[in-house]
C-alpha positions in Angstrom: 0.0 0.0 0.0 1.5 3.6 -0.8 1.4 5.6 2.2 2.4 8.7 0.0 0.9 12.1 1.2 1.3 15.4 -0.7 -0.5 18.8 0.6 -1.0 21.7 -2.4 0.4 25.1 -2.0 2.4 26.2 0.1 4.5 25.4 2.1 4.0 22.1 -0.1 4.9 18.5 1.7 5.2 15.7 1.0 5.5 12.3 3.3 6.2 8.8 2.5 6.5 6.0 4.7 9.9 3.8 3.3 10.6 0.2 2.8 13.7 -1.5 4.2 16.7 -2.3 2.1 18.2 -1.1 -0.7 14.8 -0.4 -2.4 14.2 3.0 0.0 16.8 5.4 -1.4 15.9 4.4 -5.5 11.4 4.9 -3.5 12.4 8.1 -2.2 14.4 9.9 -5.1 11.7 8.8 -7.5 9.0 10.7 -5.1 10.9 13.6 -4.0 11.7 14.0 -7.9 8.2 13.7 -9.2 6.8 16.1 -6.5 9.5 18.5 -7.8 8.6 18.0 -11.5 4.5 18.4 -11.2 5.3 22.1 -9.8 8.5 23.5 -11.3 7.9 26.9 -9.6 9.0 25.2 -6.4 12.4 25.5 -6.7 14.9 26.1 -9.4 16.0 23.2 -11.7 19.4 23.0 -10.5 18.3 23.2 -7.3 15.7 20.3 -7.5 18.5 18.4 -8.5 21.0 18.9 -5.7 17.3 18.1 -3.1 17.2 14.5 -5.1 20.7 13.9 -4.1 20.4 14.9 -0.9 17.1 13.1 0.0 19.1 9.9 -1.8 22.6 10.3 0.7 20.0 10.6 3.8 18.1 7.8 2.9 21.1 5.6 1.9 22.9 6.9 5.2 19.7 5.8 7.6 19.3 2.1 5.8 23.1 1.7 5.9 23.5 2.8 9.5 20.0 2.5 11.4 17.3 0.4 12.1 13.4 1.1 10.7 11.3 2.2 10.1 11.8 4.7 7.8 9.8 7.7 6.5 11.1 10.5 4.0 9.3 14.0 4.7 10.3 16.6 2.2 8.8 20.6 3.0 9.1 23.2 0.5 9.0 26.9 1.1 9.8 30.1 -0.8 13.1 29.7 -1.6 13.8 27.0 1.2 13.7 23.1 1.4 13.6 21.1 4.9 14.1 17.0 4.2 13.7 14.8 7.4 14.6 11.2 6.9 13.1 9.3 10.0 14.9 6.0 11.5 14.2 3.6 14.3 17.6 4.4 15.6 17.6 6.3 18.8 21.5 7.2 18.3 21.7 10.8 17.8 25.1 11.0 16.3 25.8 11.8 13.0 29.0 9.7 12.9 29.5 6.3 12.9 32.1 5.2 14.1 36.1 5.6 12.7 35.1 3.6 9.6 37.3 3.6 6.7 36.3 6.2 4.6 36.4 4.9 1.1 35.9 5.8 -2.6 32.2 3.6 -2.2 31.4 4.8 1.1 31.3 6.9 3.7 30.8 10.6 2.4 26.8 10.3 2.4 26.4 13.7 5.0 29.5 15.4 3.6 28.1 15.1 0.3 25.1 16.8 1.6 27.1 19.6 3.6 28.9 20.3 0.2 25.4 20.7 -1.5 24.7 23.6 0.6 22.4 22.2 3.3 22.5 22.1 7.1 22.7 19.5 9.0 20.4 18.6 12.3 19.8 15.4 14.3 16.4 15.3 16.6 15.1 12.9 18.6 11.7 11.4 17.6 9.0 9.2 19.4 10.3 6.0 17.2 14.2 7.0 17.1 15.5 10.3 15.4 15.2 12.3 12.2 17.9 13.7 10.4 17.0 17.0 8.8 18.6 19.0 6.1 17.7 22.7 5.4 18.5 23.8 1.8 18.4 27.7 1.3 19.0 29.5 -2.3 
């Protein structure tokens, strides 16, 4: 069943519930990028572009490092984006550990700093959400 809510106007939302695995990053960059593409005037193109990728490294980074459930939450204002990717994980830190930082891995949240957004971690009844604020 697709648990997919969108509101009209603005701010404009849009919520998903995720599955588990691999299949929630490729679930929530399709959505995020087709609520971007019904209403262009939300954001520039370039812009909706970098908000795919990041919505992709924050999903990616919760199913690689967290337990579910998982929900994508993606708000759009004038000239402002917030994307909170919800885990069952009640671990609030945005590290993991002194991994090996490698060419595959690893680089998920700097990915998303260099993209322009900031970063927060908050608590949540079922574990935490990570937010990213984009601005342009």
């Amino acid at each position: 069943m697709d648990r997919t809510r969108v509101s009209c106007g603005r701010p404009a939302t849009l919520h998903i519930e995720l599955p588990p695995g691999a299949q929630a990053a490729r679930r929530a960059r399709q959505v995020a990028a087709r609520m971007l593409a019904l209403d262009p005037s939300l954001c520039p193109r370039p812009v909706a572009e970098d908000l795919v990728l990041i919505v992709s490294e924050l999903v990616t980074n919760a199913v690689t490092h967290a337990a579910g459930p998982y929900a994508l939450t993606v708000s759009m204002e004038e000239e402002r984006a917030g994307i909170a990717v919800s885990d069952g994980s009640a671990d609030l830190s945005c590290g993991h550990g002194h991994e090996e930082r490698t060419a595959e891995n690893g680089r998920g949240l700097r990915i998303v700093r260099a993209l322009g957004a900031d970063l927060f971690v908050s608590p949540s009844d079922s574990g935490k959400q990570v937010i990213a604020i984009m601005t342009w």
